[in-house]
C-alpha positions as CSV (number, residue, x, y, z in Angstrom):
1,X,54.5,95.5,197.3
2,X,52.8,92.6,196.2
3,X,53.1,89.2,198.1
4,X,55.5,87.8,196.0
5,X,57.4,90.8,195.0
6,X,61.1,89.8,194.4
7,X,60.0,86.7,192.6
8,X,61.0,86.3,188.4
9,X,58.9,84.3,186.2
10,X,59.9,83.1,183.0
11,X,57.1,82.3,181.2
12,X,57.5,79.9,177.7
13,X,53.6,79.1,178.2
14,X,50.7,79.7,175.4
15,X,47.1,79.4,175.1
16,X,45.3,79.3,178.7
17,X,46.6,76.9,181.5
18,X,50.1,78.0,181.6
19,X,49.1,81.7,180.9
20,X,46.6,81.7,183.5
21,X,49.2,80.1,186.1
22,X,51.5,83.2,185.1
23,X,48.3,86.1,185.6
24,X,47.5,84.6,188.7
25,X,51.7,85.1,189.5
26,X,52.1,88.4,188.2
27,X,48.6,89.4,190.3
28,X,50.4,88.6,193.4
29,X,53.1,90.6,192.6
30,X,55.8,88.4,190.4
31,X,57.8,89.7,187.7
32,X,56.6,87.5,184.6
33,X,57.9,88.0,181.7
34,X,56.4,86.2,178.4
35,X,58.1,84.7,175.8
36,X,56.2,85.0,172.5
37,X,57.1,83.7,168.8
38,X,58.2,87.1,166.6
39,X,55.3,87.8,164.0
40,X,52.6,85.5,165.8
41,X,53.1,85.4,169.5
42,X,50.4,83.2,172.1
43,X,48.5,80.9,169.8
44,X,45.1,83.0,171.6
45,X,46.1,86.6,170.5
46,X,44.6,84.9,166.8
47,X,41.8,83.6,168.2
48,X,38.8,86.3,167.5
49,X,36.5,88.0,167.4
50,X,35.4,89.4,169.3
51,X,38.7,91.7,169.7
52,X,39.6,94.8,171.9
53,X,37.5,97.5,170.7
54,X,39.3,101.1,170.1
55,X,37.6,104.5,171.4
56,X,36.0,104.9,168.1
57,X,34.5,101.3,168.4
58,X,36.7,99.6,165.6
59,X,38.2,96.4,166.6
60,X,41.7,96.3,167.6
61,X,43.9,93.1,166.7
62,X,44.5,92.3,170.6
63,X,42.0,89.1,170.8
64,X,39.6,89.2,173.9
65,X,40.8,85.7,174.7
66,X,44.3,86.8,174.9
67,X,43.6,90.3,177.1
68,X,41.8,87.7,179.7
69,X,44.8,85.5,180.9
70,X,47.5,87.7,180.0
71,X,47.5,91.3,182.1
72,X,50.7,92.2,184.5
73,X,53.0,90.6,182.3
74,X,55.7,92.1,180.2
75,X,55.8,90.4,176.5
76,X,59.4,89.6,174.6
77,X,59.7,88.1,171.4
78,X,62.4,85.8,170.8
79,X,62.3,82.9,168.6
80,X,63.9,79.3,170.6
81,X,64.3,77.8,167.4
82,X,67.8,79.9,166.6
83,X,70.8,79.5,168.6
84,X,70.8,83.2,169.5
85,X,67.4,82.9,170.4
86,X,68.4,79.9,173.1
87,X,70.7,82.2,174.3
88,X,68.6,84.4,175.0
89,X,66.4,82.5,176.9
90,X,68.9,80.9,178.7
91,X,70.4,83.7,180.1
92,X,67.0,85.0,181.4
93,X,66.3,81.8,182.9
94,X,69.7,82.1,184.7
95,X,68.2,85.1,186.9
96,X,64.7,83.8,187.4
97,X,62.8,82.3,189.8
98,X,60.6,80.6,187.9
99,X,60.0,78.9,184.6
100,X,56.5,78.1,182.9
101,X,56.2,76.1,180.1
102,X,53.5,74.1,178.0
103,X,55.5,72.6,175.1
104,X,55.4,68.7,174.5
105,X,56.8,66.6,176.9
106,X,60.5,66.5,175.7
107,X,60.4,69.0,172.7
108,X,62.5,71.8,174.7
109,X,65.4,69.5,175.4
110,X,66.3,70.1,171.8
111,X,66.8,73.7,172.4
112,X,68.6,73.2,175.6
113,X,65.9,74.3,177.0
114,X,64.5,71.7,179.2
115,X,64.6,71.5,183.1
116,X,67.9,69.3,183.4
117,X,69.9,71.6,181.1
118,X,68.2,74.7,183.0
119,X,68.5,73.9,186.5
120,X,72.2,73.1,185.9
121,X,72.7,76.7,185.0
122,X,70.2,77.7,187.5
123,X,69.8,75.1,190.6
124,X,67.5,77.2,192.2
125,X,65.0,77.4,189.9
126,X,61.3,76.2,190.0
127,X,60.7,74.6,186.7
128,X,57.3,74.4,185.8
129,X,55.3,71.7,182.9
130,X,52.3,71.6,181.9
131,X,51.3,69.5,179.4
132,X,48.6,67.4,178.8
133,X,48.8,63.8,180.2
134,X,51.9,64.2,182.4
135,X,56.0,63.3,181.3
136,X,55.2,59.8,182.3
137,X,53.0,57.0,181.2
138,X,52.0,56.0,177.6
139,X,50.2,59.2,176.7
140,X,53.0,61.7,177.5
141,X,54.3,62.1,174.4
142,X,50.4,63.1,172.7
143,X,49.1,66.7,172.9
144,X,46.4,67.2,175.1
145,X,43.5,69.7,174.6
146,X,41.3,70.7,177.4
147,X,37.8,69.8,175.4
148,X,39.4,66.4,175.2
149,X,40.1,66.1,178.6
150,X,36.9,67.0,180.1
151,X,35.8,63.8,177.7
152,X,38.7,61.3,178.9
153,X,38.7,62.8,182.6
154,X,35.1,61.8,183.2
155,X,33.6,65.1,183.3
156,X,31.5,64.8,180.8
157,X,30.1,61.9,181.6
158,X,28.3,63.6,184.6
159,X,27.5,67.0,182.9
160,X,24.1,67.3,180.8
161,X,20.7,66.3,181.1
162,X,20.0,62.4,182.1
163,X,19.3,59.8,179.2
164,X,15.5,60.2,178.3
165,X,15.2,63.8,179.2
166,X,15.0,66.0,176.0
167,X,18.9,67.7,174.8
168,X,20.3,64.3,177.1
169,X,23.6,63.6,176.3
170,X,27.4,64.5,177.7
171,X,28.3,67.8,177.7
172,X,31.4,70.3,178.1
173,X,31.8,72.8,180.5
174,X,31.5,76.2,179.2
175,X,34.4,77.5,180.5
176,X,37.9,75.4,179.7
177,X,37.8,74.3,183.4
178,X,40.4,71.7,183.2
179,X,42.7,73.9,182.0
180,X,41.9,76.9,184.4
181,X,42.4,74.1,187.2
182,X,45.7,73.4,185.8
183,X,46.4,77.0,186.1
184,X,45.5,77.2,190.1
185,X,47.1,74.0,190.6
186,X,50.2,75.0,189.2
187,X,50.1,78.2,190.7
188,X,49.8,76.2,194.4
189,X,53.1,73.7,193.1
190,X,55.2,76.7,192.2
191,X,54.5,78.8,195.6
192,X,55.0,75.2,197.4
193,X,58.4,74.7,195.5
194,X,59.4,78.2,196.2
195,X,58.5,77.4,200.4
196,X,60.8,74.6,199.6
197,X,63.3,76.5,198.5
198,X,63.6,78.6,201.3
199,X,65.0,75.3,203.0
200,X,66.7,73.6,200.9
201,X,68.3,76.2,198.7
202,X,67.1,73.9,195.3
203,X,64.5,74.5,193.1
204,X,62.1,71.7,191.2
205,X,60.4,70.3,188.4
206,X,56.9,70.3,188.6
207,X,55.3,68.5,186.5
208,X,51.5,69.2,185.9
209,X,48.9,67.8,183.6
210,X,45.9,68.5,182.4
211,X,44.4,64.9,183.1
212,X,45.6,64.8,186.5
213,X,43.9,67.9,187.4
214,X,40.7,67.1,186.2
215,X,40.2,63.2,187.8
216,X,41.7,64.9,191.0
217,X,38.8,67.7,190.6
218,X,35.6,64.8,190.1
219,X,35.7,65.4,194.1
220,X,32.5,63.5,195.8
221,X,31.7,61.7,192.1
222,X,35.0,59.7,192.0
223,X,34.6,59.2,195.1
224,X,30.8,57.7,195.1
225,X,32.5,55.4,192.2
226,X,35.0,54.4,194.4
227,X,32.3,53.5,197.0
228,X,30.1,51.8,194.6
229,X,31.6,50.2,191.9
230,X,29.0,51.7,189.8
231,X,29.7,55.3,187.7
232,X,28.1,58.6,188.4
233,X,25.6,59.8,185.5
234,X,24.3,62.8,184.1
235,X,21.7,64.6,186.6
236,X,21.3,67.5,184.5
237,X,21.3,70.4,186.8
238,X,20.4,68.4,190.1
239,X,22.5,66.9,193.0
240,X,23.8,63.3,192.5
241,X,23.9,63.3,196.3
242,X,21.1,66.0,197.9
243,X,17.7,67.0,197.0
244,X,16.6,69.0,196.2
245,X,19.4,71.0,195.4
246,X,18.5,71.7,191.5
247,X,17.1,74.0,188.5
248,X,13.3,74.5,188.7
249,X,11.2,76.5,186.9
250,X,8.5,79.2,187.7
251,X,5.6,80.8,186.1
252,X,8.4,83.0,184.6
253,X,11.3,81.5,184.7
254,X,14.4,79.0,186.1
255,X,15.7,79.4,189.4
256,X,17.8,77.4,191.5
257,X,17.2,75.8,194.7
258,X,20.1,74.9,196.7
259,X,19.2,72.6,200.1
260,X,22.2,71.3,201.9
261,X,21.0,69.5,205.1
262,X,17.6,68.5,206.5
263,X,17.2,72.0,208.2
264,X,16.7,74.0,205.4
265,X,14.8,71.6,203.7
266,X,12.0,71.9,206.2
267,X,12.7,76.4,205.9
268,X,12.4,75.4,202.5
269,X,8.8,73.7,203.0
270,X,7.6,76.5,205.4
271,X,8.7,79.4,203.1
272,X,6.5,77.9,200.4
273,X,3.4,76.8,202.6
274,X,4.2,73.4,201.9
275,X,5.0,72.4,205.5
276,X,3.6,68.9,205.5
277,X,6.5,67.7,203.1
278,X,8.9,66.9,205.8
279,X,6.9,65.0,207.7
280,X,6.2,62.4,205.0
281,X,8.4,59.5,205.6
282,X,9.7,59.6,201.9
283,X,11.3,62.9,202.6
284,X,11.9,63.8,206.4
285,X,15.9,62.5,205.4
286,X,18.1,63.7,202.7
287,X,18.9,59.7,202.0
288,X,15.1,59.4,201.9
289,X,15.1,62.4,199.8
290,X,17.5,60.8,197.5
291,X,15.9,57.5,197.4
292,X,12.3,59.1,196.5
293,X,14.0,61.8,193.7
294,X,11.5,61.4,191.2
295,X,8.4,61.9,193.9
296,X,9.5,65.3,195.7
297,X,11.4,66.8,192.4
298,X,7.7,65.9,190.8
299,X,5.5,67.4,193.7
300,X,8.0,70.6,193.8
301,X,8.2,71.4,190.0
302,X,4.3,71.5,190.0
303,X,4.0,73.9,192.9
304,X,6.6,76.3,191.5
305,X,4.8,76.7,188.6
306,X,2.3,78.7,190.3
307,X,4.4,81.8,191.0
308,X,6.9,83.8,189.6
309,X,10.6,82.7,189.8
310,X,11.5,86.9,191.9
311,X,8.6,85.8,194.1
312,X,9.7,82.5,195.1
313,X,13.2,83.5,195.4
314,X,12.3,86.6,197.8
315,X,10.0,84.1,199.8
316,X,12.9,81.2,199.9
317,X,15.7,83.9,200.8
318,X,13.9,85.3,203.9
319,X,14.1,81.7,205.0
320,X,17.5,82.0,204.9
321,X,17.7,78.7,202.6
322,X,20.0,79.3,199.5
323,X,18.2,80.4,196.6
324,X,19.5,82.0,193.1
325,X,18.5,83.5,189.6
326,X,20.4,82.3,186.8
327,X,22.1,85.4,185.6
328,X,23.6,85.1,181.9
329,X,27.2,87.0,182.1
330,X,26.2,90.4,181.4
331,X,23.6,89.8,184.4
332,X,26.3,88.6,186.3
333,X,28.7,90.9,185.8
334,X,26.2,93.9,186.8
335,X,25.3,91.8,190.0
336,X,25.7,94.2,193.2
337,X,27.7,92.1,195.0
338,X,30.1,91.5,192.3
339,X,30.8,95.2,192.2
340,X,30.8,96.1,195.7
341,X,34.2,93.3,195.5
342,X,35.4,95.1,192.9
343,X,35.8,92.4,190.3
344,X,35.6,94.8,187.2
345,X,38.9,96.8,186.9
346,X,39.6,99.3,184.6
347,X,43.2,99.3,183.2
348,X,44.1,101.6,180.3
349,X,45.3,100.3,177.2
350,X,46.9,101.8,174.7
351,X,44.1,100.9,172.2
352,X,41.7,101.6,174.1
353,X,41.8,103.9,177.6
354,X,38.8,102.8,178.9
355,X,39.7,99.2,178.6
356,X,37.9,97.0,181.5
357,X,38.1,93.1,182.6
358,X,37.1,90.8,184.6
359,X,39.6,91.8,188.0
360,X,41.5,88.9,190.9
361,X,39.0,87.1,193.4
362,X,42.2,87.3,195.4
363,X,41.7,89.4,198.0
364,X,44.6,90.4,200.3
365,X,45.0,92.7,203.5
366,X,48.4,93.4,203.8
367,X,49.3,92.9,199.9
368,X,46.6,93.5,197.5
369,X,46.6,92.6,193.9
370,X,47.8,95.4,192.0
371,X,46.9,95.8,188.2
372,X,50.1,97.3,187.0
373,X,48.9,97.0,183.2
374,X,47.0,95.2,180.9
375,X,47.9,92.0,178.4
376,X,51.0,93.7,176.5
377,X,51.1,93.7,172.8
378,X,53.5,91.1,170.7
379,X,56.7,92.3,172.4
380,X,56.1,95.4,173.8
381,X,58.7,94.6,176.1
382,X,61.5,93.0,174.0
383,X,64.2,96.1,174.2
384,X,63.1,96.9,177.7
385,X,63.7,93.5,179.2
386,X,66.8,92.7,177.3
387,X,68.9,95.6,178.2
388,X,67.9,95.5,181.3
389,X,68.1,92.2,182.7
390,X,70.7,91.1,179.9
391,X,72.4,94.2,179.4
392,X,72.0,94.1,175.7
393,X,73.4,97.5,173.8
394,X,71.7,99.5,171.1
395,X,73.6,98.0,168.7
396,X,73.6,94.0,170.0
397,X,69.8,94.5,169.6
398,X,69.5,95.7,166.0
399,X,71.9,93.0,165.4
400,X,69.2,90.8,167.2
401,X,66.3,92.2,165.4
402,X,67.9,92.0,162.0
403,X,68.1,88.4,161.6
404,X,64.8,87.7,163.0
405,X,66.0,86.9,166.1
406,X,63.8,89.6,168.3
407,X,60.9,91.3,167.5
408,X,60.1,95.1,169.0
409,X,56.8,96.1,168.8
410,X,56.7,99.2,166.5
């Protein structure tokens, strides 16, 4: 029994925030069931290569992109833009819990489909939207696209290397992190809506955007701004606010170096017999530390250099300071500790048995995550969920599938 066992999820999302809200959901133990255009489905199952590889290492037509935010769910096709398709919908929305969608602020009312028509029919439910810029404000009727965001939401303005240092200039994250954080924050709204519940008896609308997310998430760097007047910019791998706590480079190769407090920047000195650095006034402090960057970043590259980066990493971890390769994702993957928390879980497919992905950093005692199956294929689960929760016949389903309605996956 997961933790939130019990708990129905419609989900009307596509692409990666609203998908990723509803993994992280059916994980813990929710019914979600997806709601996928006939013929196409999620925007993302389109979006390869690289694909699913079968047993005989042919690619498969289920997108890697799509298996990634998609497993534990159960996949219906319905098309919303007939009546009979509303319906549909509708009716399953009447015995959920929850609803997920990522459609343009406004653009489901048309359908009947929107939270004030829903939770009428439903008053319990937990409506969830996630769109770009919000239902308010001048931008809430434009599309927003998490690349974009990471440019508008200041992100990018504080990732790359600094003006005058070669490859300078603003870069994305490479990882669509404002929409992953949109994901985990809506996940946290939905559970607190559902708490709510519990009290009140009413569901909510929650209404989540992607721009939101990512100025709450500049942490510290808005926060320096705020303090200053003056805007973070690009340190390229270093610390705006602690050094060193940065990319250098070895003999060999890059490692990183990762002080935090005073403490460990004088382990840091000892472990690489160069003791006398905290005792110079420029760098006994972090703030001193800060203030004289370019001095003990300078005086620290050029001693590095004179190992290898294994070497310096083995000396600086028996200090107990933190200390790190930089693993590329096959590295990082294979990393001990990342298999000893089993975060690589095999979950046969039906194109491939020995499929395996990336497993929940969720990790709980008394109701683990459970991987019930993988990301279905384009309505896998249409007749399944239909006569079961809608208690469509044989007959009211080839009806349905007949005029396009309903897709069944053959």
């Amino acid at each position: 029994m997961g933790a939130l066992s019990g708990i129905r999820v419609l989900d009307l999302s596509r692409v990666l925030a609203g998908p990723w809200c509803g993994q992280v959901l059916a994980d813990l133990g929710a019914e979600v069931i997806k709601v996928e255009r006939p013929r196409v489905g999620d925007d993302t199952r389109g979006w390869g290569p690289p694909y699913m590889k079968t047993p005989d290492g042919e690619n498969s037509v289920e997108a890697s992109y799509y298996q990634s935010t998609n497993r534990n769910k159960l996949s219906v096709a319905v098309n919303i833009a007939t009546p009979e398709g509303q319906e549909l919908v509708r009716a399953l929305a009447a015995t959920s819990d929850v609803l997920i969608e990522n459609y343009k602020a406004g653009s489901l009312a048309k359908y009947g489909l929107d939270y004030d028509s829903l939770s009428k029919l439903n008053p319990r439910l937990v409506y969830c939207s996630i769109t770009g810029f919000g239902l308010t404000g001048p931008r809430a009727e434009e599309p927003g696209y998490d690349f974009i965001i990471q440019g508008m939401g200041g992100l990018m303005s504080i990732t790359g290397e600094k003006d005058g240092v070669p490859g300078a200039g603003p870069q994305k994250v490479g990882v669509a992190v404002a929409d992953v954080m949109t994901g985990l924050y809506s996940t946290i709204s939905i559970q607190a809506a559902l708490l709510a519940r519990e009290k009140t008896g009413r569901g909510q609308h929650c209404d989540m955007a992607l721009l939101d997310v990512q100025v709450a998430a500049l942490g510290n760097q808005s926060q320096n701004y705020l303090s200053t007047g003056k805007p973070p910019g690009r340190q390229g791998n270093a610390h705006v606010n602690i050094v060193p706590y940065q990319v250098f480079t070895a003999s060999d190769m890059d490692f990183i170096v990762a002080c935090g407090n005073d403490t460990q920047f004088a382990a840091l000195c000892d472990a690489i017999s160069l003791p006398e650095l905290p005792l110079d006034p420029r760098f006994t402090k972090n703030a001193d530390r800060v203030r004289n960057r370019d001095a003990i970043v300078g005086l620290l590259s050029e001693h590095f250099l004179k190992d290898t980066a294994d070497n310096w990493v083995s000396r600086i971890h028996a200090a107990k300071v933190p200390v790190g390769v930089i693993n590329d994702i096959g590295r990082a993957l294979a990393e001990p500790q990342v298999l000893a928390r089993n975060m690589l879980v095999d979950i046969p497919h039906a194109k491939n048995p020995d499929f395996r992905m990336v497993g929940s950093p969720v990790k709980l005692s008394d109701t683990p995550v459970e991987y019930q199956r993988p990301a279905p294929m384009l309505g896998e689960h249409t007749e399944q969920v239909l006569k079961s929760r809608l208690g469509l016949s044989a007959d009211a389903l080839e009806a349905l599938k007949s005029k396009g309605v309903i897709e069944q996956l053959k």
